[in-house]
Structure formats: C-alpha cells, structure tokens
N, C-alpha and C positions, 0 to 999 in steps of 0.2 A: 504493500500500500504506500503511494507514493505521500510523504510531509510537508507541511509548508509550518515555519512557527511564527508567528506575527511580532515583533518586535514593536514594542512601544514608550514609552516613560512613565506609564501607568496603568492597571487593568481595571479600573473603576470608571464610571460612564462621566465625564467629565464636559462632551463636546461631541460634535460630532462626527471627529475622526474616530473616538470608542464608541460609538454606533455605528457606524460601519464593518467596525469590525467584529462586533458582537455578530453584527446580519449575517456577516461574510461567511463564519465560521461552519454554522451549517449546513450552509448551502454547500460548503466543500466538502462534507462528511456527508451530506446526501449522493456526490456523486464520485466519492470512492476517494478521499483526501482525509490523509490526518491531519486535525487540525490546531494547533492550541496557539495561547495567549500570553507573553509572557512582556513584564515589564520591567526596562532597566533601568536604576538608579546609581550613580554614583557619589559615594561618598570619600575624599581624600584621594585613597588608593584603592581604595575595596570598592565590590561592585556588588549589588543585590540585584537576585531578582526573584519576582514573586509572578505566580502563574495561576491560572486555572487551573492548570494541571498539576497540583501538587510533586507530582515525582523532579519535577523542572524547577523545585524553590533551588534555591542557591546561594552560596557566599564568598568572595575570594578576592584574590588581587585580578586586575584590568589583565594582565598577564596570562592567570590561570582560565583564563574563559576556554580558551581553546581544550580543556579539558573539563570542562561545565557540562551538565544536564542535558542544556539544548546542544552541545558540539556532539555528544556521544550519539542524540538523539539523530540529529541530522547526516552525519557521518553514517549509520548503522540503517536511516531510509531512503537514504541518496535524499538528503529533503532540501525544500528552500526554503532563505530567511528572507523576512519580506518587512523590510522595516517601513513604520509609520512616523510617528512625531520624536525623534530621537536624532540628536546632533553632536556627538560626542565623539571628536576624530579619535580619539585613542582607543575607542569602543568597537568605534564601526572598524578599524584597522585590524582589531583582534576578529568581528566577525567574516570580514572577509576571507580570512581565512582560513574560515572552517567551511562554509559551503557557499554557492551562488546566491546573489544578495539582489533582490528587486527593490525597489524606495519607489514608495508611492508619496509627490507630492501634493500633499492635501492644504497644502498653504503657502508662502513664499519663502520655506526657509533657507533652503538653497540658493537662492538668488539674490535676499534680503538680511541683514543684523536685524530688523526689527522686525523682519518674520510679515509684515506686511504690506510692503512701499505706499504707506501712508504717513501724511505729515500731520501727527496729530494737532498741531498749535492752529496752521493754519486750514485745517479741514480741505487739505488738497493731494489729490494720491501723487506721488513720486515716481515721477517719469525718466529720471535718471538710472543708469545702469549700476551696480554696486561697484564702489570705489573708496577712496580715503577721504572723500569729502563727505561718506555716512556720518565720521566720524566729530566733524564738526554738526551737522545737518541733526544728529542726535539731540544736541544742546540748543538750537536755534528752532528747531522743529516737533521736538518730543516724539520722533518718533522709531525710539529704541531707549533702552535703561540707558541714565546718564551716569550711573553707578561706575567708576572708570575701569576696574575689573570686570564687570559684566559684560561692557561694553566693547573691553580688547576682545574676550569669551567671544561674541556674538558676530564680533568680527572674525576671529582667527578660527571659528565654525566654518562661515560663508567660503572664507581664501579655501578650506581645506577638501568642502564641497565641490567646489568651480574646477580647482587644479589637478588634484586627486581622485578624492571618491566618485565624483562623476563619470570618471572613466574607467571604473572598477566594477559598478551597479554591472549587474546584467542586464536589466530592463530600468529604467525610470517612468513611473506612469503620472500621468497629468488629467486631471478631473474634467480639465476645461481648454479651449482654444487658446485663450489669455495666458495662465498658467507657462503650457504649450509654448507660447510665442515670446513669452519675457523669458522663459528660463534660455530658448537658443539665444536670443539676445544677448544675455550674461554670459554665455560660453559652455553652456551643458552640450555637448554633443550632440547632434540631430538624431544621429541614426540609433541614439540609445534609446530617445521618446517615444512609450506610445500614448494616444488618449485614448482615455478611459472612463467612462462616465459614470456616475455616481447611481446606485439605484434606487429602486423602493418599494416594499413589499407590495402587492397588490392589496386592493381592500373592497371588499362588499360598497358596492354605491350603498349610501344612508345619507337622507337628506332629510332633516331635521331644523326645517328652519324657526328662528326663532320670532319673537312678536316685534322686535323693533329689526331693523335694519343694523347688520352687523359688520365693522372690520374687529378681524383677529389678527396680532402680531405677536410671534415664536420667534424667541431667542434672547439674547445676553441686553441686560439693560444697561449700554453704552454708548457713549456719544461716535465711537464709527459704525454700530448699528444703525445710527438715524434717526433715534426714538424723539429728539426735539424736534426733529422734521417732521414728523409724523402727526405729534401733537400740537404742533400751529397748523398742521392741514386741516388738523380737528375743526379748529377753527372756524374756518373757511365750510366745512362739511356741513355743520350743526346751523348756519345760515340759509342752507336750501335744504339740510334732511334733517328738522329740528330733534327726529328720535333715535337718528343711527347711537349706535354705542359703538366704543370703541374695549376691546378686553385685549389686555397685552399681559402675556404668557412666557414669565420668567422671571430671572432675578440678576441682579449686578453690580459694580461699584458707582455706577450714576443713577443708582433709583429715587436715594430721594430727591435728588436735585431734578425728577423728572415729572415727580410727584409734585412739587413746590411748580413748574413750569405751566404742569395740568392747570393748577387753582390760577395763575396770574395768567393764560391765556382764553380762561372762563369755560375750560372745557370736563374740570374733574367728575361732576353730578353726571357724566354722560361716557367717564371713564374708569375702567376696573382693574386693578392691579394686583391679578391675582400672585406673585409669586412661583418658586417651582412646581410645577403642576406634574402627578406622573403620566404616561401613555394613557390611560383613558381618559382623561381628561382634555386631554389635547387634542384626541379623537370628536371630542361634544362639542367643544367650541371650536374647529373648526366647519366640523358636519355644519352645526347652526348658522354657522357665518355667511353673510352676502359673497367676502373679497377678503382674500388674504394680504398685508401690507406688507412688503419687504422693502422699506425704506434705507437699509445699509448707504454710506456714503464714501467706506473703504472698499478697495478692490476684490468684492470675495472669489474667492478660488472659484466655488462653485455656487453652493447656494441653497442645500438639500430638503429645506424646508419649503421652496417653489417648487420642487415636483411631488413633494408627499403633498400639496393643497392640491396640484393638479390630477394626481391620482386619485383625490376625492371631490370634482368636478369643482372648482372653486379657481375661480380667475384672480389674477395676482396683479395687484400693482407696485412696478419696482422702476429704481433708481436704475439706470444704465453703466452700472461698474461693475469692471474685473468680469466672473466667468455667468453672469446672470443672462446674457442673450444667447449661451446654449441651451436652453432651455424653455425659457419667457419668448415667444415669437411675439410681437410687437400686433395689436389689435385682434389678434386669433389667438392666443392663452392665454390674455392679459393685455397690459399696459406698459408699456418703459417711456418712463422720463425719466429727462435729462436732468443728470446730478443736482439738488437742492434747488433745485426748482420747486417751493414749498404750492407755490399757487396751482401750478402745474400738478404736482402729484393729488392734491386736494382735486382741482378739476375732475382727474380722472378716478376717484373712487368718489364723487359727487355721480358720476356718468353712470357707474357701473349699479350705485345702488340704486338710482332712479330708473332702470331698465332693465325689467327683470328679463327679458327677451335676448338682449345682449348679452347679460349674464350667464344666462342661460346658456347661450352658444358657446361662448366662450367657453363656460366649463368643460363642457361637452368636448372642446375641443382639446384642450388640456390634457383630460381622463385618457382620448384617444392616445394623444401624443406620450405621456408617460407610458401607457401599455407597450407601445410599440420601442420607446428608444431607452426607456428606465426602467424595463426591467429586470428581473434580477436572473431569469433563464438567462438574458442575454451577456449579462455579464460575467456570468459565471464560464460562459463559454468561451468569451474570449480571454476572461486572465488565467484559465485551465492552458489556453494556448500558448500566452506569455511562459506561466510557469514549466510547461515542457519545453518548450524554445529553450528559456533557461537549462535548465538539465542537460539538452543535448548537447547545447554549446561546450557546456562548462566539461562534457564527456568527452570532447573530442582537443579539449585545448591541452 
C-alpha cells in the first residue's frame, strides 16, 4: 500500500490549510493510500512531532529525523512526504532526505517573509518581487514581524525556499492561477508547478431561507479579511433593504474594534457576531442566507469558503484579489469588485438581495460549477497522479 505522510506545524484545525487536510486524508485511504498527519515543531535543537497516528509521536535532535517514525515509515512504503504550512530549512533538509517531498502552496510563503504580499499599514497588496527591501518594507509597511530575529527567520526561510528547496520538491502545487504566477515570478521553477485546486465535499441542496434577507460572512475577524468593508456596505445595504441582517461567523484579533465600527456606522441592531461557530452551524447560516460576502482585501491564495457557499447554491460577493477569480466567474457565481470599492461591493449584494430570480440563477450556477471543477473525485485523481509521478521519478534518479 502505497504512503503519503502530511507534514505540517500542527495537527489541530487551526485554518484552512488543517481542513484540507483533515478532507484529504480519507479520501486517500478510500482509494488505497496510507495516510497520516503528523506535525512538526521545533524547539532549540530538538524537534517534536505529534501525529494522528500515535506510532509516529517522536522526539530528537533536527539530525536524528532521518531515523524518526515517519523516515522508517516512508522508507519501509516507498511513501511521500507532502508538506503543508512548515518553513524550516534545517527541517525540510533532513526531510529531503528521507523520501520524495511535494509542498503544496496554500499561501505565499515561499515567495513572501510575510507569508502574504500584503502591506498591512497601507491596505495595498505588494506587487514587488521578494528582495532586501522586504526588509525595510516590514517596518514602513507592517507587513511581516518587525521582531529583528523573526524577521532575519522569515527572510532566510524565503532565500532558502527560492534557491534551494524549490529545486528539490518533487512536485510544488498551487491552489490558484495567482499563487501559480507570483511564485514563477520569484524564481520557483516552472516545470516543478502544478495547479491544483482546492475542493469541497459535496452537500445535499437544503435551502432554508430565513425571514429577513440574509449576508453571511466565514472566516478570521481581521482587517485583511475586509470585515470594515463589509460593514460600511452595511450601511449603504440597510438604506434600500431596511431588514437584511448581516451574521458574521468567526473570531479574531480585530473583533472588537469591528464591533465598536458596527455601533458608529449605525449598523449593529441589524448585525450578529456570533463567534466560532462549529460545522453545523455554519451549514444553517449559510443554507439560510441570500449571499455569501467574501470581502478579503489581501491576496488570498484561494478562497475555500466561495466554493463551499457555491456548492450550496448561494452567490458570492467578493473583492477581486489574489486566487478568488478561479472560482467567482464575474455575474454567473456571483459578483467581483474591484478592491475597496465599499459603494461598489454594497451595490452589488443591494442587487442580489432585491432579486431573488438572479439569485437564484446564480446559485444554481455556482452549485453547477463547484460539482464539476471542486470536486473532490476530481482531485483526488489528479494528486494520486502527482504523487506516483513523484515515486517514479524519484525511482529512476
């Protein structure tokens, strides 16, 4: 039975790169892959890791990996290591080699110190390639730890990614077009890339609308989310649809300052902040919903939350960053405006909730569109491909 072990920095659901891979896992053990979870920490010298799989906890120096749990495991099933959110060149050097090592990236760490070419200060994504002037741009811009250790760290990551390890991966996969196209940019090798797109369980249509007119908004309560965008569109919304509600579904380090924005944009009585919500809950409010708001204003990689709304017939209105137009088609899934455009994005779920016929369509179209390109047959099929690609290579070199 062919292995793959997933490499991570943590095995607790933290985001949505550990839901991915929570998904992923079965699906690979439905079609004949062993599959575990293991995640690595370093401390000093020594390196834990802790697993799903119990037989795979571990403890040792950065050295002894090559004689660790996952090396005997991998070595003993011809397996691959398929690392996720983990940057740690002295790490990744020891896993190299022990077997063929795929990196999927799920955000800009390879390419970015701040993991995501966004300038927090001035709310403008960073269109420059990575260089030494991050290193000023951290302090002018906020947007990487201005910690000066952390920040040599987050640099001498990226250099070790670009020059090295990028030409070691066996496969590098990319969520999205964007992703894709910055990381050649930066100097990732082409012929390493493939894209690979993100999936999402299928789900029973349930449409459970509610009595007012609804947006729902899934995910981290912070200002590169958009969530002030969001809530001055309120604004603008509660003007022509005086009963839409707005319910936003999460938690974060700008919530109460989002809370406070609610009351002074006149919109809180009409908005609900529920905190972290688990899977069924998230299922009810969005079933009930008009329109999903993905208002983000940083680059997202992908954007996994517009295709689980579209898999349950619900049209999206989003900001046009980073990896969100593989997915959002523009007036047939939804809607994309143009970044912080607040009147703008307010217009357009103004649009959606006054026409339920539109809406309507839209969903519909959505639903289609995820069946066909986010599923998770589909994916499975093709990183089965990737991962024997890998193997044979690595067999004949």
């Amino acid at each position: 039975m062919p292995i793959v072990i997933h490499i991570n920095d943590k095995i607790s659901i933290a985001g949505g790169v550990e839901v991915y891979i929570s998904q992923l896992q079965p699906l690979l053990r439905e079609v004949g892959w062993e599959s575990s979870w293991v995640g690595i920490k370093r401390t000093g010298s020594l390196v834990t890791i802790e697993s799903d799989n119990e037989l795979l906890n571990w403890q040792g120096s950065i050295e002894a990996l090559g004689d660790s749990p996952i090396a005997h495991l991998a070595a003993n099933g011809g397996g691959i290591l398929h690392v996720h959110s983990l940057s740690k060149p002295k790490i990744l050097q020891q896993l190299f080699k022990i077997a063929p090592v795929v990196r999927t990236m799920h955000e800009q760490r390879l390419f970015c110190p701040g993991q995501g070419k966004f300038w927090a200060r001035s709310g403008q994504v960073c269109e420059q390639p990575v260089g030494l002037h991050c290193l000023l741009h951290a302090y002018q811009q906020k947007c990487c730890s201005r910690h000066p250790g952390r920040l040599f760290r987050a640099y001498r990551n990226v250099s070790y990614e670009l020059k090295q390890a990028s030409h070691l991966y066996s496969r590098i996969l990319t969520n999205s077009r964007y992703i894709r196209d910055e990381a050649t940019l930066a100097g990732v090798p082409k012929e390493k890339i493939s894209l690979l797109h993100c999936f999402t369980p299928p789900v029973i249509e349930t449409i459970d609308p509610a009595k007012e007119p609804g947006i729902v908004f899934l995910g981290r309560l912070s200002r590169t989310k958009g969530v002030h965008y969001l809530l001055q569109a309120m604004r603008s919304v509660l003007d022509s649809v005086p009963s839409a509600r707005l319910d936003l579904l999460g938690d974060g380090i700008d919530q109460e300052e989002f809370k406070r924005l609610a009351e002074d944009f006149g919109v809180a009585d009409n908005t609900t902040f529920h905190g972290w919500v688990d899977r069924e809950k998230i299922d009810h409010y969005i079933n009930r919903a008009s329109v999903v708001a993905f208002p983000s204003i940083y680059p997202e990689a992908f954007g996994i939350v517009g295709i689980e709304a579209m898999m349950r017939s619900k049209p999206v209105v989003a900001f046009d960053v980073g990896g969100v137009k593989d997915w959002l088609e523009n007036d047939k899934t939804g809607v994309l405006v143009t970044p912080r455009d607040t009147q703008g994005f307010a217009d357009a779920l103004i649009r959606l909730l006054k026409d339920p016929e539109v809406r309507k369509q839209m969903g519909k179209n959505g639903r289609d569109r995820a069946m066909e390109a986010f599923s998770p047959e589909g994916h499975i099929e093709k990183i089965m491909a990737i991962y024997a690609d890998a193997l044979r290579t690595n067999r004949t070199q």
